[in-house]
N, C-alpha and C positions, 0 to 999 in steps of 0.2 A: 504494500500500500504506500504510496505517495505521500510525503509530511515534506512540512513547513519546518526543518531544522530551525533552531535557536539562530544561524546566521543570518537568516531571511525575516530577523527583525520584526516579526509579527506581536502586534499591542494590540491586546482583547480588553472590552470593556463591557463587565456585563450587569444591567440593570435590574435590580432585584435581587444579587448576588449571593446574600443571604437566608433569602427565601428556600422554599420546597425543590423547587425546579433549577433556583442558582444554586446550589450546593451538589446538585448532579454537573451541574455545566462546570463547577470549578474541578469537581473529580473527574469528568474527561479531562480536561483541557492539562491535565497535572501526569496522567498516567502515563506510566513510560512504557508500558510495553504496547505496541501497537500504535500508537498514537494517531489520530485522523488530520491534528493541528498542534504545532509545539510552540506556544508563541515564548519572546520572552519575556513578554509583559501582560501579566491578567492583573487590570482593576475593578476592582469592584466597587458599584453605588447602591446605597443601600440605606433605608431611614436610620438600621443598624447594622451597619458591617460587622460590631465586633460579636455578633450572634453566630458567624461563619468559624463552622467546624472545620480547620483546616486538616488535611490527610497526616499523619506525623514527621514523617520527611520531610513535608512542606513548612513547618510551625516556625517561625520569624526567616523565613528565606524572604530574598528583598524581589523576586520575581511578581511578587505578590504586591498590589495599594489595598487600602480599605478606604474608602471616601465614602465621606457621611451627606446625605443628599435627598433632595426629594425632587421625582419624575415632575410633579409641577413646577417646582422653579426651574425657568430657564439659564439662571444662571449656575447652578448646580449643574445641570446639563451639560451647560458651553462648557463647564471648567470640566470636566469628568471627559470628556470628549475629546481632551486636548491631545495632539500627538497618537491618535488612536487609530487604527487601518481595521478591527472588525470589532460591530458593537450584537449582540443580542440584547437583546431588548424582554427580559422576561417580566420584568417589572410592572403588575396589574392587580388591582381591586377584585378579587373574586368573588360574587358574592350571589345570590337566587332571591332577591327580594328581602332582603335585611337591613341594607346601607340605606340612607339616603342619594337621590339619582344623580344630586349635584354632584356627591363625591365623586359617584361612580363615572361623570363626567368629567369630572377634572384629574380624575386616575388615567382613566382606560384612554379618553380620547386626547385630553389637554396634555397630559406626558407624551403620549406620544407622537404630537404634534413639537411638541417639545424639543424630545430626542431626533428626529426627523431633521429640524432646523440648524441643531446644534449640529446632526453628521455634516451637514450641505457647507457649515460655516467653516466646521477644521479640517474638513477636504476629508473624513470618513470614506473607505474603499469602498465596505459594504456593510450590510443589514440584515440579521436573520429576526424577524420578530414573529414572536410565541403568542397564539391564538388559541383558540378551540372549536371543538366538535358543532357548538353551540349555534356561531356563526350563522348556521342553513338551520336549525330546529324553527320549528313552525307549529308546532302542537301535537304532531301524529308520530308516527313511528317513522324509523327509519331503514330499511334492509337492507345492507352492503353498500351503503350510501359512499359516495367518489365525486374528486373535486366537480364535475359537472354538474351535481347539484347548487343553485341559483338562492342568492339571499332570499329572506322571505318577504313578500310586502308590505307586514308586520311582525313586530318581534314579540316573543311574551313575555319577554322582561328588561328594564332598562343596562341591567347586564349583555343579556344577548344585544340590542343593538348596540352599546359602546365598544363592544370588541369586535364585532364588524364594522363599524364609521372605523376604529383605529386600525382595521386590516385593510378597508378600501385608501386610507391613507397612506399606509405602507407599497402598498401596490402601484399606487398613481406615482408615489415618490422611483419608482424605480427608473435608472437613467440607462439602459444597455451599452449606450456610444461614449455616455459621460462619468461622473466620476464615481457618482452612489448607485450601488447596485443594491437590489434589496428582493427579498423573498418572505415568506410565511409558512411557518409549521402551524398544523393545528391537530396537537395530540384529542385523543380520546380520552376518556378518563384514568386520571392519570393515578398512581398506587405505587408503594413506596415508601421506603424511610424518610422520618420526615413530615409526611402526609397528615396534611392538617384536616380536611375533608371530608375522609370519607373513616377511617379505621377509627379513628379518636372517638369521632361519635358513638359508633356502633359498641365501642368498648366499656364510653362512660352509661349506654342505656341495657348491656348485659350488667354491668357492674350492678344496676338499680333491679337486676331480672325483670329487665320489659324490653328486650332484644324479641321482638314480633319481625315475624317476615312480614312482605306486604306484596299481594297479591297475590295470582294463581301459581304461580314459581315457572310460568312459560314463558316470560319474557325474557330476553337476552341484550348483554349491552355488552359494549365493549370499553375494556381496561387495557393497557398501557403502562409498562413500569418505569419510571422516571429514569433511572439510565438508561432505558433504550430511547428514549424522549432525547435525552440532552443528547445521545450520540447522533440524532438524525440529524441535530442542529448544526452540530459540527459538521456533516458531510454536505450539509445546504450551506452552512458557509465555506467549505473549499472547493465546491463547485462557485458559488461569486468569485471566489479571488480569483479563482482558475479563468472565469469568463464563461463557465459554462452553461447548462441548460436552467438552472434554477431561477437565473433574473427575470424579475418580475410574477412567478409562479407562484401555488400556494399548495401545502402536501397534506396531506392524512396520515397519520402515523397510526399505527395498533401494532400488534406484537401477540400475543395470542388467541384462541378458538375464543370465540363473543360466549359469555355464559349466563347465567342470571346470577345478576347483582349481591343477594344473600349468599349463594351456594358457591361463586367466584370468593368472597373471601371471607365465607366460615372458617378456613382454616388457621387465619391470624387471629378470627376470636376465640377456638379450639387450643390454640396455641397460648395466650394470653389466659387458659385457664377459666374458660366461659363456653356455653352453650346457648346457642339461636330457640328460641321455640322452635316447634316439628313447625312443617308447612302445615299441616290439619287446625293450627290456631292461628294462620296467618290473616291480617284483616284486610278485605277486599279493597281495590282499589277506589269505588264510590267512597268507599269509608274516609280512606286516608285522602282523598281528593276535596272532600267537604269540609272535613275538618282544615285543611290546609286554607280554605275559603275561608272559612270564619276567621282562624288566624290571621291572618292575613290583612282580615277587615275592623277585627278589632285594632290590630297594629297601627293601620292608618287613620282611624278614627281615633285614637287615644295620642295620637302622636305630639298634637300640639299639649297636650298635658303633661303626659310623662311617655316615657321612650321605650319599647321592647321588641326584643328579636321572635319572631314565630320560628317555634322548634320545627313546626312541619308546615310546607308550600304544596303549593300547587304544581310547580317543576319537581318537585322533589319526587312528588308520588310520580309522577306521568317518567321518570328518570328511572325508578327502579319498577316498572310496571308494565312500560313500555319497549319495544324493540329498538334499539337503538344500535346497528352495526354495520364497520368501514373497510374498506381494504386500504391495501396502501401500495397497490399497483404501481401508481404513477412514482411516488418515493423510491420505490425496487428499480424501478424502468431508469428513472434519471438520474439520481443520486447514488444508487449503487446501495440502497437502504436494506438491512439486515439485521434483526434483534441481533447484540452483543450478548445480552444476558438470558439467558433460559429462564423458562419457567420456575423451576428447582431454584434455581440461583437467585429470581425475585422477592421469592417468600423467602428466601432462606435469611437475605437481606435485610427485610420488611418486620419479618418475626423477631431478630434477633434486635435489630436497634428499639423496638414497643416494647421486649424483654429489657433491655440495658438500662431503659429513660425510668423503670420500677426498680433497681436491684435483683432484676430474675425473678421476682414474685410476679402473680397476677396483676397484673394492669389497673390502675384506676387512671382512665385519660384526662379526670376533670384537675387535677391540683396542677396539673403543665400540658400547654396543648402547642403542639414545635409550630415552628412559623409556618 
């Protein structure tokens, strides 16, 4: 495989560095066997850099910055950007109806407007910016869904449209002849050490024994393990630097057989020392779908008074109840795209770091829930 030795002065800058998703991107970008990109300079922005778990080899090597910064200011931006030739852009508000929309606009699209500005200003090479699945959801299912699927002409939540306005921005921004190149990954769900999302929960409501499945257990969706995620990134960024097929495209990521949501990762709450109800007590999707109504409605109606997060949405149910599943053809075809880490190797991962964050006891996710 082809790499970017240390000579070829490669300076990575990645936004959210800290987070779930930038702590895979620092652990490719560090490994030495194989390597896809060897840059000699990885900076990281990050509201808190000093949350990043460096690999031990790595721990005060100076290859490494930590800059403290936020996606809406532009001036954290222009300065983090400086002397930089490749940026990922993971850095985003994730959220299903919890935030408020302003933030979610001043995250998802005003950052990334942001960062966009700041590439074009210090002459930035290229661009891989981190998306999701979410982008084309429209309210129904989805079956082996691939980039030719089409935004939808309404979004169901101000999430899903800020991370499409920020990917149709990403995209328009791509220059093929000139100096910013830029692309878009958009993992599926993604799982993993780390994983703020989806394990934590499921772990703090076995902890309470109210871990219910939800629905018939026939739907399937697809997962994504955060190393295979950060590695795609990297191969979408040395196809940019290269000049190759990626500028201006956008990719689908998944990594293994689509499963249902509870039965895909019983085995981390099995492991963590917990059991799921059987499916025979699971509660019907009308159920969890009304209830996520009301929620939802009390939230915004109580909102000007006092402020609360609804435990359960309306995406949430139609997420784990629905068919939701991607290939990742076009990724394979151009990028040369191939899970690095097995299935075994995911969990092995996944299990072992939710065991480390207790002491090896069973799990309680609610007294620390990682970035």
């Amino acid at each position: 495989m082809e790499t970017h030795g240390p000579d070829a002065r490669l300076r990575v800058l990645i936004t959210g560095g800290a987070g779930f998703l930038g702590h895979a991107l620092v652990r490719e970008l560090l490994r030495e066997d194989d390597p896809v990109l060897r840059p000699t300079l990885l900076r990281v922005l990050d509201l808190h850099p000093e949350r990043l778990e460096l690999p031990e080899p790595h721990t005060g090597t100076t290859r490494i910055e930590l800059v403290t910064g936020d996606v809406r200011s532009f001036a954290d931006v222009r300065r983090a950007c400086q002397e930089i030739d490749l940026v990922l852009h993971a850095a985003a508000l994730v959220d299903w109806g919890r935030q408020p929309d302003a933030l979610l606009q001043q995250v998802n699209v005003g950052g990334t407007e942001n960062v966009l500005r700041a590439c074009v200003e210090a002459g930035v090479r290229a661009l891989v910016h981190t998306s999701t699945l979410d982008v084309v959801y429209r309210g129904e299912p989805i079956e082996d869904g691939d980039e030719s699927l089409s935004y939808p002409p309404h979004f169901v939540n101000t999430y899903c449209r800020t991370k499409a306005d920020a990917e149709r921005l990403v995209l328009a921004a791509n220059d093929s002849e000139g100096e910013l190149r830029t692309t878009v990954i958009r993992p599926c769900s993604i799982f993993g050490e780390r994983d703020p999302y989806h394990v934590p929960p499921l772990l703090e409501m076995a902890r309470r024994g109210l871990l219910f499945r939800v629905g018939n257990g026939k739907s399937r969706s697809q997962h994504v393990y955060v190393g295979n995620v950060a590695h795609a990134h990297l191969l979408a960024a040395r196809s940019l630097l290269q000049r190759g097929q990626a500028a201006g495209e956008a990719y689908f990521v998944t990594d293994f057989p689509a499963q249902n949501f509870f039965d895909f990762l019983e085995p981390i709450v099995n492991a963590a020392g917990y059991r799921m109800l059987p499916w025979w007590l699971s509660i019907p999707r009308p159920v969890m779908y009304g209830l996520g109504c009301v929620l939802e409605g009390a939230a915004h109606l109580l909102r000007p008074v006092v402020r609360f997060n609804p435990t359960v949405t309306r995406f949430a149910a139609d997420f784990v109840c629905l068919d939701f599943t991607f290939v990742s053809d076009k990724a394979r075809r151009e990028l040369g795209y191939a899970p690095v880490y097995d299935e075994e190797q995911a969990f092995a991962r996944t299990i072992e770091y939710f065991r480390a964050r207790n002491g090896g006891a069973p799990l309680e996710c609610g007294a620390e829930r990682a970035k």
